[in-house]
C-alpha positions, -999 to 999 in steps of 0.1 A, spaced: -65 12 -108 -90 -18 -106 -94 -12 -69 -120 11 -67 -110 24 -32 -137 45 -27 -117 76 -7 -91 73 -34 -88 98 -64 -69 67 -84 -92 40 -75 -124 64 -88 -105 61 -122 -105 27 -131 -80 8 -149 -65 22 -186 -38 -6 -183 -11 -26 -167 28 -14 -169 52 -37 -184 84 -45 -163 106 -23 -190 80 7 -182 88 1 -145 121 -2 -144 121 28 -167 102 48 -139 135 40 -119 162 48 -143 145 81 -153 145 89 -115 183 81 -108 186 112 -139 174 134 -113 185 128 -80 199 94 -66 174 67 -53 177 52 -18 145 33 -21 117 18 -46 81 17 -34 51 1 -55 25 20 -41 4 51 -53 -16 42 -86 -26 10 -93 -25 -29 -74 4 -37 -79 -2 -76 -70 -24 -73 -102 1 -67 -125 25 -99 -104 44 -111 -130 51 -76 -141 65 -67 -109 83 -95 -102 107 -94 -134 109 -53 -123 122 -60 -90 143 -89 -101 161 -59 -123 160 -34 -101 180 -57 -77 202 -73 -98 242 -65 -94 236 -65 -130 207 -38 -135 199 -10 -110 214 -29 -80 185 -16 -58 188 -38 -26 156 -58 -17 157 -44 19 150 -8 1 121 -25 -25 83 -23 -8 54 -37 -24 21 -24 -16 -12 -44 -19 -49 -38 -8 -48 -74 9 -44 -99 -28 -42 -129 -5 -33 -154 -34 -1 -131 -49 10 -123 -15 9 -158 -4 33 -165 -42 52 -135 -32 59 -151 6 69 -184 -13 94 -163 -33 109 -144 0 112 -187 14 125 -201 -19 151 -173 -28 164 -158 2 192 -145 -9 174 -123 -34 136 -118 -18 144 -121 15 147 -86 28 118 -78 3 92 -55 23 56 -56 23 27 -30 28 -8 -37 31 -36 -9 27 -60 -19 56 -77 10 66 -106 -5 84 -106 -31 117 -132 -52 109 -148 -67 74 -183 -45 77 -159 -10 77 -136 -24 54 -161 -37 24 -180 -7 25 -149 18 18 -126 -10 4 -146 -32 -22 -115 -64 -23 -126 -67 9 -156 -90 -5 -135 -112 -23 -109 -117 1 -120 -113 39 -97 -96 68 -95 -133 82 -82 -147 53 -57 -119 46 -42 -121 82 -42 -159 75 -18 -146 42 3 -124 67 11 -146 91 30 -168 63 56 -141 57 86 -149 63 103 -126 87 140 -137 89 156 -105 102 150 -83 136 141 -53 119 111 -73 96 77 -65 99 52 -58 74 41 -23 72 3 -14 78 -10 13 62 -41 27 79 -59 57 63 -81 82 88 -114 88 75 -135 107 102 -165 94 115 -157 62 98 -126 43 109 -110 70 133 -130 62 165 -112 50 198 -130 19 193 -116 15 160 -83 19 177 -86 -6 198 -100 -36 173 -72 -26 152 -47 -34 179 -66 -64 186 -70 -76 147 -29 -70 145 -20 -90 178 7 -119 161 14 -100 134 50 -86 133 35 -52 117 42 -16 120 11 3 114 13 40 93 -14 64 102 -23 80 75 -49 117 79 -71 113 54 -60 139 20 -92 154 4 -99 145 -28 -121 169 -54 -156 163 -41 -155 169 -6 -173 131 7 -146 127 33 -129 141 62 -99 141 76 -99 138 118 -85 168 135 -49 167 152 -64 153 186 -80 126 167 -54 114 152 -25 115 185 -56 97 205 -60 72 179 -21 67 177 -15 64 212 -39 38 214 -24 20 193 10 26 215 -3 19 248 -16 -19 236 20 -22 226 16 -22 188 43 -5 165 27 29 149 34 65 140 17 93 121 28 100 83 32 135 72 15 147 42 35 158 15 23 169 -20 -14 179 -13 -9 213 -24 -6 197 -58 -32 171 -53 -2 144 -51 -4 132 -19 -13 98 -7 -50 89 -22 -48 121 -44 -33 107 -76 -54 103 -104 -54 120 -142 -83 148 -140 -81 141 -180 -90 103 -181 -122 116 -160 -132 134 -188 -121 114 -220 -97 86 -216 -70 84 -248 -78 55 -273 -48 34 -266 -27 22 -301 -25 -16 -304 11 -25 -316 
């Protein structure tokens, strides 16, 4: 990823390369071998607004009758706040309804204000949290149950405060979103924390009490250093693979 995140594992391990939308849909179809798939989520390595073009033609397959017939209300796309490619993706979900306009959106916010945000989330100095709220509040939402998805990690002593609580509700207010709290995942070198239990429900119900849409993810996968902010190739850290021109 090009990110560089700083409490992300995949961030700290830059960019190798962009997927091609054959690789992605690939991703898919290898999955459906396993076990059936309810729902597609482009999240997890990588900015996927980097790669647009890429992920368009991927989810124009996926949700084609035609190809892997993947419903667009089941597709998410997940960006760090890309205000330009969310702002082409919102002009897709106007322009083609019957084909974008149940697509889902996350953004990875973690911070409620630009000082917090830049210093743990370097995009945040090319695109500010005024200007990306700006970009949200041109999604379409067309349906009752739309709202764009709000993915807040919990880093203590750093964005986990009651105060932080409150400016997030506060930086939210007009947006239709739904806000995932997300207890930070350690990653090898020990820099962060994650907030204890208490923490975390004060935080939350906050966030409830000012009337903003929220809950607490689970973690899955950390005992394999998979969960959310884990993934990254230990390998490329020490010797990234000359990649073979074709």
């Amino acid at each position: 990823c090009a990110v560089g995140c700083v409490f992300c594992m995949t961030g700290r391990g830059g960019l190798v390369r962009q997927l091609g939308s054959a690789e992605i849909v690939a991703q898919v179809a290898l999955a459906r071998t396993l076990r059936p798939v309810k729902k597609v989520v482009f999240m997890g390595m990588g900015e996927p607004l980097d790669n647009f073009d890429h992920v368009v033609n991927a989810i124009r397959i996926l949700s084609d009758g035609s190809g892997l017939a993947i419903p667009s209300r089941s597709i998410t796309v997940s960006t760090v706040g890309h205000v330009p490619a969310i702002l082409k993706l919102a002009e897709l979900r106007r322009n083609e309804p019957h084909e974008w306009g149940r697509l889902r959106l996350a953004v990875s916010l973690n911070a409620p204000d630009d000082e917090i945000r830049e210093a743990i989330m370097p995009v945040n100095g090319q695109w500010s949290m005024a200007e990306l709220k700006d970009a949200l509040q041109q999604w379409p939402l067309t349906h009752p149950d739309d709202f764009i998805f709000t993915e807040y990690v919990l880093l203590h002593g750093i964005n986990d405060g009651p105060e932080h609580a409150h400016m997030l509700a506060d930086y939210l207010r007009g947006l239709n979103a739904c806000v995932n709290l997300i207890p930070y995942n350690p990653g090898l070198d020990g820099t962060y924390a994650r907030p204890n239990s208490d923490q975390v429900k004060t935080f939350f119900h906050i966030l409830q009490d000012a009337g903003q849409r929220c809950r607490i993810r689970g973690t899955k996968g950390d005992n394999a250093m998979a969960a959310c902010g884990q993934l990254g190739n230990r390998t490329l850290g020490r010797k990234r693979p000359a990649l073979e021109t074709v």
